[in-house]
C-alpha positions as CSV (number, residue, x, y, z in Angstrom):
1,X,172.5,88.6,-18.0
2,X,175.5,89.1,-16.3
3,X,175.5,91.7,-13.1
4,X,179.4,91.2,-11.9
5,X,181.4,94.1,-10.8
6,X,183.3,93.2,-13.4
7,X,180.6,93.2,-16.2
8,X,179.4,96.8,-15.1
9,X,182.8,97.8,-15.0
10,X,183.1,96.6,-18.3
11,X,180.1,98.3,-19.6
12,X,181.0,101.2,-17.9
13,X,184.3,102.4,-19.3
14,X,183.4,101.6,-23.2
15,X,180.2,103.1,-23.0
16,X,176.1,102.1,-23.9
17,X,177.2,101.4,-27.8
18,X,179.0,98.4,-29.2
19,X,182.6,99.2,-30.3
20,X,186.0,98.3,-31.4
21,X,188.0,97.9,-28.4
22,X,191.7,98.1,-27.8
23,X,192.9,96.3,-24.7
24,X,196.5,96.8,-23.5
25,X,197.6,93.5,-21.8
26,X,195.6,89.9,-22.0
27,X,193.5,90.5,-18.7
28,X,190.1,89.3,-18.0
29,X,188.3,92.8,-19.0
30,X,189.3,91.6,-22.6
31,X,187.4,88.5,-22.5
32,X,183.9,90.4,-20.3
33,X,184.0,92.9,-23.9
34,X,183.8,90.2,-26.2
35,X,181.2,88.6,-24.4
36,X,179.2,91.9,-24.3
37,X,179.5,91.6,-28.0
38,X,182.6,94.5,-28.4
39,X,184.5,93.7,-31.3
40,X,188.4,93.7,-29.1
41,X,191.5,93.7,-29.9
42,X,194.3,92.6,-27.3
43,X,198.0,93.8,-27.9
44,X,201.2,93.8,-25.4
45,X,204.2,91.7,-24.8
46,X,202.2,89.3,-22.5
47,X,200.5,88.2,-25.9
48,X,201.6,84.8,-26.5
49,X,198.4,83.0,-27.6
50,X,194.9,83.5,-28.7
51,X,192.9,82.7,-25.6
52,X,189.1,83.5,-27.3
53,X,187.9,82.8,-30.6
54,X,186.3,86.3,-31.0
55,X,189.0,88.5,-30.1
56,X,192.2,89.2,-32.4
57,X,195.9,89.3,-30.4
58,X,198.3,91.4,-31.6
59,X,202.1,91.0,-29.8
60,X,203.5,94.5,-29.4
61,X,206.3,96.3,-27.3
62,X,207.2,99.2,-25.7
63,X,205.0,102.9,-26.3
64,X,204.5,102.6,-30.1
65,X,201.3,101.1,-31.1
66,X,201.2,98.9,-34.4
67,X,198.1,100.7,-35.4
68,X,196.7,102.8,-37.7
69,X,195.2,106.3,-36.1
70,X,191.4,106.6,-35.5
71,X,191.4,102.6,-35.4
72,X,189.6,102.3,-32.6
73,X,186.4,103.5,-30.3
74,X,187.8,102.7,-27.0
75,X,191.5,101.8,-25.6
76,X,191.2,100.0,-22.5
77,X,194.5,100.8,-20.2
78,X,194.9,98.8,-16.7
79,X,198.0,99.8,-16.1
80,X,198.2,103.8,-17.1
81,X,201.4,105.1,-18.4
82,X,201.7,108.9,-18.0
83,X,204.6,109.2,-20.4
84,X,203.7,111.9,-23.1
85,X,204.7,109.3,-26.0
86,X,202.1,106.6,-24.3
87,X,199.4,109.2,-23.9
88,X,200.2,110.7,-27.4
89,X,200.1,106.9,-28.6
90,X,196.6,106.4,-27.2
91,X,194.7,109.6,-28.3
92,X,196.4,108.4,-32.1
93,X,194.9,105.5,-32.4
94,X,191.6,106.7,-31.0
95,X,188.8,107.5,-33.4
96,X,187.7,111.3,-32.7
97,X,185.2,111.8,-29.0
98,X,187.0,108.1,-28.2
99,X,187.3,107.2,-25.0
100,X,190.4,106.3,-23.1
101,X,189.7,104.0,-20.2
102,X,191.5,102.9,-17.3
103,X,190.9,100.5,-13.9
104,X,191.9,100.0,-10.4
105,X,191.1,97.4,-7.9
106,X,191.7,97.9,-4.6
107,X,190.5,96.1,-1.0
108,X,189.2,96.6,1.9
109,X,192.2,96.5,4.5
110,X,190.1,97.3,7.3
111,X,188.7,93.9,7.6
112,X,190.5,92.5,11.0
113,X,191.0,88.6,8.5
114,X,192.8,91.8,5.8
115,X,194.9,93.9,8.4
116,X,196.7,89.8,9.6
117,X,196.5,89.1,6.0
118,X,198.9,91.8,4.9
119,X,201.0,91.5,7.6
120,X,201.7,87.8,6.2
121,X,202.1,88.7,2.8
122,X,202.4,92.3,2.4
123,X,200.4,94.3,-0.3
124,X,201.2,94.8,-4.0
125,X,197.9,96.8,-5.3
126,X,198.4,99.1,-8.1
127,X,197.8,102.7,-7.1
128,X,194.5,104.3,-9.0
129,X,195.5,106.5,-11.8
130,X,195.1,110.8,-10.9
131,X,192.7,111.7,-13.1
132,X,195.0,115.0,-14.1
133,X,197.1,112.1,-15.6
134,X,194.5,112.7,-18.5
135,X,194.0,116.6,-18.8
136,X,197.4,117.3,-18.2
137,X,198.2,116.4,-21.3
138,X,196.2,118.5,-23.5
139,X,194.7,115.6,-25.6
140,X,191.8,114.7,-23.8
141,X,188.7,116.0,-22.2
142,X,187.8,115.8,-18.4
143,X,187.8,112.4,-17.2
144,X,184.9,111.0,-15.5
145,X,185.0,108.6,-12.7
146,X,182.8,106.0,-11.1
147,X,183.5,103.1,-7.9
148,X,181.7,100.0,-7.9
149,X,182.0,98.3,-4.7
150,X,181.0,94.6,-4.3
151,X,181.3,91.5,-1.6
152,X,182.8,88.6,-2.4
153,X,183.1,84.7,-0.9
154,X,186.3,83.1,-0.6
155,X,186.7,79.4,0.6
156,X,190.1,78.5,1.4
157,X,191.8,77.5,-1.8
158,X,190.2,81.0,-2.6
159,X,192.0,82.9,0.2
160,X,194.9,80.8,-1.0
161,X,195.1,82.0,-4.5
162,X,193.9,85.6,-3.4
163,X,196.8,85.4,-1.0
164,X,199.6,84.7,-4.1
165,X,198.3,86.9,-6.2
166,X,198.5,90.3,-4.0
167,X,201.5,88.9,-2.2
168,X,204.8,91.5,-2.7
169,X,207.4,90.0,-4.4
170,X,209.8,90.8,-1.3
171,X,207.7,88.2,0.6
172,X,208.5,84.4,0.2
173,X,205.9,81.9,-0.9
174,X,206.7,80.1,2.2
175,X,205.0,82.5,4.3
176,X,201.8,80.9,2.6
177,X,201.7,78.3,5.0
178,X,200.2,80.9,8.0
179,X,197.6,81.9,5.7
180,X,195.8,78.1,6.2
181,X,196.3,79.2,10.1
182,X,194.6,82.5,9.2
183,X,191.4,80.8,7.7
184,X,190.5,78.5,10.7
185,X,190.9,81.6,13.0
186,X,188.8,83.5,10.7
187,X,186.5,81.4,8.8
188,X,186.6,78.0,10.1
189,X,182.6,78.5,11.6
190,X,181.0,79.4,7.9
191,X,184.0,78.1,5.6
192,X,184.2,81.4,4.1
193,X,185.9,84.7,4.7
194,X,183.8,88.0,3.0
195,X,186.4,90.3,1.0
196,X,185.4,93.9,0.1
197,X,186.5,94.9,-3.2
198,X,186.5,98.7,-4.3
199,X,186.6,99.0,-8.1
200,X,187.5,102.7,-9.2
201,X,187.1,103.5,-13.1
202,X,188.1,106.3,-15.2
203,X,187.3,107.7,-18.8
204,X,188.0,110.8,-21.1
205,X,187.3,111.7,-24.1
206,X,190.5,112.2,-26.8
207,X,190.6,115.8,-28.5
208,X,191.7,115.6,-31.2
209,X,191.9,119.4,-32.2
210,X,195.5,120.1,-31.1
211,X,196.5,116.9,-32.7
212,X,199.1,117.4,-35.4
213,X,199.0,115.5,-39.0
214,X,198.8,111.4,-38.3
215,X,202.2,109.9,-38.7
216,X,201.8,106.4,-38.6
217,X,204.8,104.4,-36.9
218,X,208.0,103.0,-38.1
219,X,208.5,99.4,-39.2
220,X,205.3,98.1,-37.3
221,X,202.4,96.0,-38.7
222,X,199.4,98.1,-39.5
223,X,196.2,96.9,-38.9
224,X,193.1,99.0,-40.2
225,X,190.4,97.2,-37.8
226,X,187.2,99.4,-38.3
């Protein structure tokens, strides 16, 4: 059975039942669902191709979701909009007591290989999500939170993509050269250098009793997926 971070993270923000998922962006948390047997839904701009046989893509834009309400158990959002019409959007579609999840990675820059790393490339982490981001808008219950925090191996052409991937878009991919230099100061002895990742989750419940008649949206494709 699967113990990743990103498995119990997974398992974590839909809950201990099996249930229709909505996931906002084509990310790996998508894919770790459907293998825990969730029946998910992908939708967003990014959507350009189905990826996994047991998951169903749906290309959308902007706040509106092509969706009828109380469609799904779960929405899955990595990247939390606190606009009222996005917030609004995700308690419509939401069954009643569904959860809206959301998830942050972050790393250890205390490391002495991190601190030279970031001075190379800079940092573009996401900040996590304020949890008042949920109860401040009157449709949802108090959040929970949880942190899973995990060790992880990366070889060079590891450090190398990890090194891309976080680098800030002000910082040219030339730079990537002194990040070979970094790994034989660092890691040349064991061939790997140990990265700290910090995982924060968090869920709410929607309430739906100050919700107003469903309206479903204009001139959108609506998908009834219980």
């Amino acid at each position: 059975m699967n113990d990743s971070p990103e498995a119990r993270s997974a398992k974590w923000l839909v809950g201990d039942t099996l249930s229709c998922v909505l996931h906002l962006g084509d990310g790996s948390l998508a894919y770790q669902l459907a293998e825990q047997g969730h029946e998910v839904v992908v939708a967003g701009d990014d959507v350009v191709a189905s990826r996994h046989e047991d998951i169903q893509y749906v290309r959308s834009a902007g706040e509106r979701l092509p969706f009828r309400g109380d469609a799904f158990d779960v929405v899955i959002v990595p990247e939390m909009r606190e606009a009222p019409t996005a917030l609004a959007e995700y308690a419509r579609v939401l069954s009643p007591d569904g959860l809206l999840s959301t998830i942050s990675q972050r790393h250890d820059d205390s490391i002495p290989w991190m601190r030279k790393l970031r001075d190379i490339t800079g940092a573009r982490e996401p900040a996590a999500t304020p949890v008042d981001t949920f109860s401040a808008s009157g449709l949802f219950r108090e959040p929970e939170t949880h942190a899973f925090g995990t060790w992880e191996k990366l070889d060079l052409p590891g450090l190398m993509r990890f090194a891309e991937a976080t680098r800030h878009p002000s910082v040219g991919e030339s730079a990537l050269s002194q990040v070979r230099d970094l790994f034989l100061s660092y890691g040349a002895q064991t061939g790997f250098l140990r990265l700290r990742h910090e995982t924060s989750c968090v869920r709410a419940r929607v309430d739906k009793a100050g919700m107003g008649h469903d309206v479903e949206p204009p001139d959108t494709l609506l998908l009834d997926l219980r």
